[in-house]
NULO-496234 format. One record per residue: residue in one letter; x, z, y of N, C-alpha, C, O in turn. Coordinates in steps of 0.02 Angstrom, whole numbers, plus 50000, padded with zeros to 5 digits. Each point is the difference from the previous one (the first is absolute). Last residue first. Example, Ala and Ser with C-alpha at 12.3 -4.5 7.8 and 13.67 -1.06 7.14 Angstrom:
<sites>
S506425035449888500425000350059499615003750055500255000850055 A499904998849659499555000050059500455000050060500525003349999 
</sites>
This chain:
<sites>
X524405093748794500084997149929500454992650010500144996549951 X499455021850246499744992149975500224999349934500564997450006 X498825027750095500594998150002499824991149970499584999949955 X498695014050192500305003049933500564993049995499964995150037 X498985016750195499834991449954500585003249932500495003850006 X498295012450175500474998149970500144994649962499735000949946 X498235006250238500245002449923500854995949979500044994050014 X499085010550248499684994849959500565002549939500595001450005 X498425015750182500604996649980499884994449954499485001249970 X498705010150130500644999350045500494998249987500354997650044 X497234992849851500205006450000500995000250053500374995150006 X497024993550002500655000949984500335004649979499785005750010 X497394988749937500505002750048500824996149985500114996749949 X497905003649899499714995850076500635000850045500114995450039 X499845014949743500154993949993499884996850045500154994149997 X499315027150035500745000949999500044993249972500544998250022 X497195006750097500355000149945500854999149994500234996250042 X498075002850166500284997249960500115004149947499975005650024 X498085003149977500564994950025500234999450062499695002350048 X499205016249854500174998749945500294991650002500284997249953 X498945017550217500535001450008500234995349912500594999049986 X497205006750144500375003449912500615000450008500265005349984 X498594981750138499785005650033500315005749976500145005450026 X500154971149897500265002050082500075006750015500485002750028 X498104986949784500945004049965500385000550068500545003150000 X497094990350054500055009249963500585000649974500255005549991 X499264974750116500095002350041499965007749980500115004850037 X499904977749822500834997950033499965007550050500505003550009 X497464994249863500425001349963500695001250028500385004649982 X497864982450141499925007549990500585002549966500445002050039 X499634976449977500135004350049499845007750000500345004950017 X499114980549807500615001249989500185002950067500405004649994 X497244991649993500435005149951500584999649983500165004249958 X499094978450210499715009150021500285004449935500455004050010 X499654974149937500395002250047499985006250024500415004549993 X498234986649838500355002149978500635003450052500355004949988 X497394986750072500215007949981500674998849967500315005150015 X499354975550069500015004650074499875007349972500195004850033 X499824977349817500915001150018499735003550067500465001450038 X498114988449750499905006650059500805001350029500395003749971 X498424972149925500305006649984499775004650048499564999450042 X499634979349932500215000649947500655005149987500425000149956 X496954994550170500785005549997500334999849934499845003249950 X498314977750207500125003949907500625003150017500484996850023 X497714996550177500525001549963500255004949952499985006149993 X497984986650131500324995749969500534999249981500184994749973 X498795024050123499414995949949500484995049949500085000149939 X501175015950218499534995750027499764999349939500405002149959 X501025018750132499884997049904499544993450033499595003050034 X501855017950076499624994550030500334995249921500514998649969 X500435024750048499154999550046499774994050016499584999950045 X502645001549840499695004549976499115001150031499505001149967 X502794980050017499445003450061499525002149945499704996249962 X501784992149954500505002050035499705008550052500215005350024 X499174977549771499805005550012500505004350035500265005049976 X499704970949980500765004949960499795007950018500435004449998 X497964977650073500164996549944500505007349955499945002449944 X499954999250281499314999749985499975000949950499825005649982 X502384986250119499575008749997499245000749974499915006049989 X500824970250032500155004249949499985005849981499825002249945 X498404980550165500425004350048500565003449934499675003949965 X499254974549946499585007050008500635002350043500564997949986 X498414975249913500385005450042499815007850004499425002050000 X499944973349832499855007050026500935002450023500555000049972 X498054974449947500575003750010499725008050035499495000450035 X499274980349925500494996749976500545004449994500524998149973 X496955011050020500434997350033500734996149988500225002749949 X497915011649938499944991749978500464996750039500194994549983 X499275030449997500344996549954500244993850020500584998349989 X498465018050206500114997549928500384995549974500384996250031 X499735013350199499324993750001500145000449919500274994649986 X501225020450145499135003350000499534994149982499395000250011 X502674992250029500125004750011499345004249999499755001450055 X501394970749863499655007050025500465007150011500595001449989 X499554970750031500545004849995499655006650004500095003450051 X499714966849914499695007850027500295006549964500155000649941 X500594971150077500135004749977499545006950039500175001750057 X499134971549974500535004750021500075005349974499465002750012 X498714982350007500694995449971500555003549998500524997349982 X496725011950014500644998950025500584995949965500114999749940 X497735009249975499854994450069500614995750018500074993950005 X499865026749835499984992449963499774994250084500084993950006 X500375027450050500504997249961499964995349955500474996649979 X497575015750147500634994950047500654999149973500414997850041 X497965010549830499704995750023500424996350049500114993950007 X500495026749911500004995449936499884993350021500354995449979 X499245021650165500675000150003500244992649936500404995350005 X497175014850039500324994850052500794997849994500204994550021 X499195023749807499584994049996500094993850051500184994449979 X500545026350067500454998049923499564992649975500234994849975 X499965016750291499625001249916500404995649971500434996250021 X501115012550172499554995249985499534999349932500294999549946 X501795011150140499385004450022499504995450006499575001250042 X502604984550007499995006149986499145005150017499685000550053 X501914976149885499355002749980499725007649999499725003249956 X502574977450116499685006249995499184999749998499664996850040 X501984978849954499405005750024499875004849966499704999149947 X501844978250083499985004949973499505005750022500155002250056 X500824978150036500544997149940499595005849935500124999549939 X498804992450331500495003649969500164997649922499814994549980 X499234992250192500644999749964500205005049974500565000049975 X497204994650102500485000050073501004998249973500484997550030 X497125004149809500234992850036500405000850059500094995050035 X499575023249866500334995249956500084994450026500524996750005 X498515021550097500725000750003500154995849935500525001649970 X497164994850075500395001650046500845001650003500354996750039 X498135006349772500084994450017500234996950062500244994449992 X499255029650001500574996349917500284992850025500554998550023 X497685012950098500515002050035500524995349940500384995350010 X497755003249938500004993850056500835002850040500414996650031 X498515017949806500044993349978500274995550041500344995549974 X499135024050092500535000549977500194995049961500604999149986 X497325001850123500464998450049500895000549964500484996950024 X497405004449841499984992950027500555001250046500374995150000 X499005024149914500304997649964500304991550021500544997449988 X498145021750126500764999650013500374993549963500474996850023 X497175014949943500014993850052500784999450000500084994149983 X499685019049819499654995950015499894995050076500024993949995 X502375018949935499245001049985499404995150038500064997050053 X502515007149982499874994049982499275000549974499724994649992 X501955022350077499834994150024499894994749950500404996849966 X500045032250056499804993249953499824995650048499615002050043 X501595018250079499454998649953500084994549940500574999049977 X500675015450218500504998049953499214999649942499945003949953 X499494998250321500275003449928500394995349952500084994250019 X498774995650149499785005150015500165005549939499575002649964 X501114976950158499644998349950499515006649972499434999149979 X501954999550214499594995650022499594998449914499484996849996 X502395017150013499605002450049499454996950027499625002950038 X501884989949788499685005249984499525005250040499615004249980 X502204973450001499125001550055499665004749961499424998349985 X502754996649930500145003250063499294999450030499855003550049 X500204994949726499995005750008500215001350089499935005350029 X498754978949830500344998050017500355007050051499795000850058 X498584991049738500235006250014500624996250042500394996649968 X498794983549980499655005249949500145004550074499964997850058 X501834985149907499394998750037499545008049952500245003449954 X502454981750110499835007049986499035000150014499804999050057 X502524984649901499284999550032499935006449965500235001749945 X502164987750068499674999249942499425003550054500255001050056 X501564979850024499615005249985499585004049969499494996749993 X502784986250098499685003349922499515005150022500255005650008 X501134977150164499995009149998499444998549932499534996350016 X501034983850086500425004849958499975005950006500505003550000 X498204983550141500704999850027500445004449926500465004150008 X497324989849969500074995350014500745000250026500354994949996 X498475023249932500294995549958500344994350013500474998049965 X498675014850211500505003349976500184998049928500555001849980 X497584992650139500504998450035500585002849974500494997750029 X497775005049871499894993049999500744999250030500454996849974 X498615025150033500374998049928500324993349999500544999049972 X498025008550214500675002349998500564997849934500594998349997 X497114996050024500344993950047500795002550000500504996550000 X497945015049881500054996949957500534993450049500364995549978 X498455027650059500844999050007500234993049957500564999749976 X497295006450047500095003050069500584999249997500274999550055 X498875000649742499674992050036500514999550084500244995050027 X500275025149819499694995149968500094995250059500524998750030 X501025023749944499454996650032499844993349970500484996849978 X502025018550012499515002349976499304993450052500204997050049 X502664998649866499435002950038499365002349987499824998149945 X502954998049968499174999949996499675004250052500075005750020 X502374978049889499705002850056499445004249974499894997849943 X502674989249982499215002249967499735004550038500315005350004 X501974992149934499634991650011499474999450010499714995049980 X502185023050088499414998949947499694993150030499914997250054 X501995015850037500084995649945499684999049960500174998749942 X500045013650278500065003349934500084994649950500315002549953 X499834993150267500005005550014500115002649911500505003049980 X498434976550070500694999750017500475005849997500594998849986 X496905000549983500294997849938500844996750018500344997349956 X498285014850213499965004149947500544996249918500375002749959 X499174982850252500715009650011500025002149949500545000649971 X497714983450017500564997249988500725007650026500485003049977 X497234999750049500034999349935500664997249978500245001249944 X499285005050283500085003649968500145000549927500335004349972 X499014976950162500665002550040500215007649946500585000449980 X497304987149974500584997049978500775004150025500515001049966 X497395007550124500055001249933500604994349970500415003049965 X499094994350245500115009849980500244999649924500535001649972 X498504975650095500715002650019500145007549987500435001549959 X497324993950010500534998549949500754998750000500405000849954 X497895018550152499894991449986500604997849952500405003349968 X498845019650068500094997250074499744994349993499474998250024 X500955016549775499534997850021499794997350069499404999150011 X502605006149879499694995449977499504997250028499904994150012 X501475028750011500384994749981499804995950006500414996950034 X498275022649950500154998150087500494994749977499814995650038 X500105019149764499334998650032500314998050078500445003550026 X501144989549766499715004950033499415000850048499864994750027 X501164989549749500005000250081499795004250015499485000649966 X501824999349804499204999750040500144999050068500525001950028 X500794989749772500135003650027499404999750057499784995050028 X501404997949705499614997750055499725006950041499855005149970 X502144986849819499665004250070499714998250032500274995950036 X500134996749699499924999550064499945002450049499404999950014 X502085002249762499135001450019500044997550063500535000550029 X501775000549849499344995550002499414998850029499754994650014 X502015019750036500464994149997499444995649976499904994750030 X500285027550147499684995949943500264993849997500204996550046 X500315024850103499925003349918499624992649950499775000649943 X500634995850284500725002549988499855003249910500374999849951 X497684995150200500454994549978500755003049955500134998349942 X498525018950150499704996549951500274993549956500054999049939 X500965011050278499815003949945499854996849923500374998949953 X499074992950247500664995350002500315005349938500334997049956 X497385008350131500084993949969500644998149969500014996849947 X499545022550173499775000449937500174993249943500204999549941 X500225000350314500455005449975499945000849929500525000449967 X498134985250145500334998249975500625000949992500444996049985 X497475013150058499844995949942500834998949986500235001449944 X499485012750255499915003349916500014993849939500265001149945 X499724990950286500785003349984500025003749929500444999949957 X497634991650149500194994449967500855005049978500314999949947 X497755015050066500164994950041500394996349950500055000849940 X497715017350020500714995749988500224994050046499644995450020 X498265018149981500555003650035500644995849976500514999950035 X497414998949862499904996450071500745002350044500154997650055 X499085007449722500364995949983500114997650084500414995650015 X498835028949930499664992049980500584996450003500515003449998 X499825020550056499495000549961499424993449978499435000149976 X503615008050015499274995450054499385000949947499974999649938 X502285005549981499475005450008499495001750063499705004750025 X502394982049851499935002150073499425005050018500005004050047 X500234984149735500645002350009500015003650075500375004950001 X497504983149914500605004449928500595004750046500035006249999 X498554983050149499575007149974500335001049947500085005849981 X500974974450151499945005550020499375003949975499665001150051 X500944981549791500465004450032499955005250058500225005649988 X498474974649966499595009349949500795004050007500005006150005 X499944972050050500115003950048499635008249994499895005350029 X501354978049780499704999650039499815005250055500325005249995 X501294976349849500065008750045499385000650055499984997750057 X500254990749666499724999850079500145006350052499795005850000 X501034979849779500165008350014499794994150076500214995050029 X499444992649730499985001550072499955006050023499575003749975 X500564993049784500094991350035500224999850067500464996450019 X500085024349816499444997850050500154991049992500464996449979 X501025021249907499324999249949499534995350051499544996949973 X502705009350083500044998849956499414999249941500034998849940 X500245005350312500464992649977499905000549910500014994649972 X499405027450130499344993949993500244992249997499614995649981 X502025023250047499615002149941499444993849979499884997349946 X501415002750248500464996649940499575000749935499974996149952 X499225013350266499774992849978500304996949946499754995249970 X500445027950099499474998349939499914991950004499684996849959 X502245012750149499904999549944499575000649959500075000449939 X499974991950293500584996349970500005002949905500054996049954 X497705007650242500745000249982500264996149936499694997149955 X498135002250089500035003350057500695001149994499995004250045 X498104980449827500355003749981500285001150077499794996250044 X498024996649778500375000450090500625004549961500045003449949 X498724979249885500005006550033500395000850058500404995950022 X498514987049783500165001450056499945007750023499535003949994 X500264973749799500215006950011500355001450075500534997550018 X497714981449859500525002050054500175008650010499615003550032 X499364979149724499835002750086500725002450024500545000349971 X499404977849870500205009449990499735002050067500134997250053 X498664981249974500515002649938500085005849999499555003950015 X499204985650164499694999849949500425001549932499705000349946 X501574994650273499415000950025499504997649902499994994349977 X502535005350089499725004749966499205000049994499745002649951 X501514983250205499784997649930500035005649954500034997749943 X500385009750279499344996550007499884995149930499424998449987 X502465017050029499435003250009499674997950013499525003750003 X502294983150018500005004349914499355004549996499735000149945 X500714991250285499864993949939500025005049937499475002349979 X501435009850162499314999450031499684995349930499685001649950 X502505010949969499734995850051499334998350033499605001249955 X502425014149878499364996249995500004998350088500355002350045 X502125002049843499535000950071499304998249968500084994449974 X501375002349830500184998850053499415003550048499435000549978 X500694998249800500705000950008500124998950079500565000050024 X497025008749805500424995150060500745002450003500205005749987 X498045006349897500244993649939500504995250061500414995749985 X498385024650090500425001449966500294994449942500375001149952 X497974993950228500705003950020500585002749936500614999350002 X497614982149939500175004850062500445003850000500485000249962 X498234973849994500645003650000499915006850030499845000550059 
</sites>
C-alpha cells in the first residue's frame, strides 16, 4: 500500500510488509506547506535534523535541539493526512542510555504526533532500539554515513568499503533483531547495500546506497535544487528552484528600483468606484 493509493494514516506495520514490493518514496520535509506537497506523492515525510543546515544555517546536524525537531515536527504533522511522519532524534537525545532516549522519544512523539522515531548507530544502539520497541516507541535505524559522528567518522565519506563491510553488515543485522521496523542506508556501496537488503527482513531505505534498496530518501532542497553551491554525488536535481528564485528576486528587486512596482493594479485607489445602477 502507499501513500498515494491509502485512505488512511500509513503506519509502521504498513512499512514493514512493504518490505520487497513497490519501493518506499521518502523525503524530509521541514514545514506545514511543503509537507502537504509530499502527503501527496511520499509514503513517508521524515523531519529530519538536516533541518538545522537546510533551514538554520548550522554547519552539521550537531547543533539541533529537541525544541527545533519538535517546533518542525508538529509543523510537518499538521500538513499530513497519509504519508507517515517520522521524526529524528537529535545528537545528545539518545545516546546516554536508554531511559534518555525513551524519555525523549516518547515527548518527541507526544509533542507532535508522529508514530515514528529515528535514530542514527548500528550494534552500539541496538540495546537502545530494543528498549524502545519494546515500550512502543516504532523505530526506524539509521546505519552507513551516520552524519551526527561525523567527527568521530571522519568526514561525510563512504562506509562500507572493503574492511568496513563486515561491520555495516553486522551493524544491519543488529537494528533488526533489536526491533527496528526500518533502516536508512545512508552512503553505503551499492553492492554491500544490495547485500544487506536481501539479508534483511525489514524494509531498507537508501540514500547514496543504489538502486536495489527497498526504498530511497533525499533531503528535498537538494532534490528541488534549492541550494545552488552544494550538488552531492547522490543527488538527482529534479529541478533548479534556487536559480529560479534568485531570478525572480532579482527582477522584484530592479521593478523596486524602477519604481515600475507596485503597479496601479497592485494599489488602492482613494475613493472606491461607483457601483452602476442593479438591473
Amino acid at each position: 500500500m502507499s501513500a498515494s493509493s491509502s485512505m488512511r494514516p500509513v503506519l509502521p506495520t504498513d512499512i514493514l510488509a512493504r518490505k520487497g514490493s513497490e519501493p518506499l518514496v521518502v523525503l524530509t520535509a521541514y514545514t506545514t506547506p511543503m509537507a502537504r506537497i509530499v502527503d501527496r506523492h511520499c509514503d513517508i515525510a521524515l523531519v529530519g535534523d538536516s533541518l538545522g543546515m537546510v533551514l538554520h544555517g548550522l554547519p552539521s546536524t550537531l547543533g539541533v535541539t529537541m525544541e527545533m525537531m519538535i517546533l518542525h515536527g508538529r509543523a510537518v504533522v499538521r500538513g499530513l493526512q497519509k504519508a507517515m511522519p517520522v521524526i529524528d532524534m537529535p545528537f545528545g537525545s539518545y545516546e546516554e542510555g536508554p531511559q534518555q532516549a525513551f524519555r525523549n522519544a516518547a515527548r518527541l512523539m507526544a509533542e507532535t504526533g508522529a508514530p515514528a522515531v529515528k535514530l542514527e548507530g548500528g550494534q552500539h544502539m541496538a540495546e537502545t532500539i530494543a528498549f524502545l520497541t519494546k515500550r512502543g516507541v516504532p523505530v526506524m535505524a539509521h546505519i552507513g554515513l551516520t552524519p551526527q559522528s561525523v567527527n568521530t567518522l571522519g568526514g561525510y565519506k563512504v562506509v562500507g568499503r572493503e574492511g568496513e563491510a563486515d561491520k555495516v553488515m553486522a551493524d544491519a543485522l543488529a537494528v533488526e533483531a533489536a526491533g527496528a521496523f526500518s533502516v536508512v542506508l545512508e552512503k553505503v556501496p551499492e553492492g554491500l547495500a544490495g547485500r544487506i537488503t536481501q539479508r534483511l527482513a525489514i524494509p531498507t531505505i537508501g540514500i547514496g546506497a543504489g538502486v536495489a534498496c527497498d526504498g530511497q530518501v533525499l533531503v528535498v532542497d537538494d532534490m528541488l535544487g534549492l541550494f545552488t553551491d552544494f550538488r552531492p554525488k547522490f543527488v538527482k536535481r529534479y529541478s533548479e528552484l534556487g536559480q529560479t528564485a534568485d531570478e525572480a528576486i532579482a527582477a522584484y528587486a530592479a521593478e523596486v528600483r524602477a519604481r515600475h512596482f507596485p503597479g496601479p493594479e497592485h494599489a488602492f485607489p482613494d475613493v472606491l468606484p461607483a457601483k452602476g445602477p442593479k438591473s
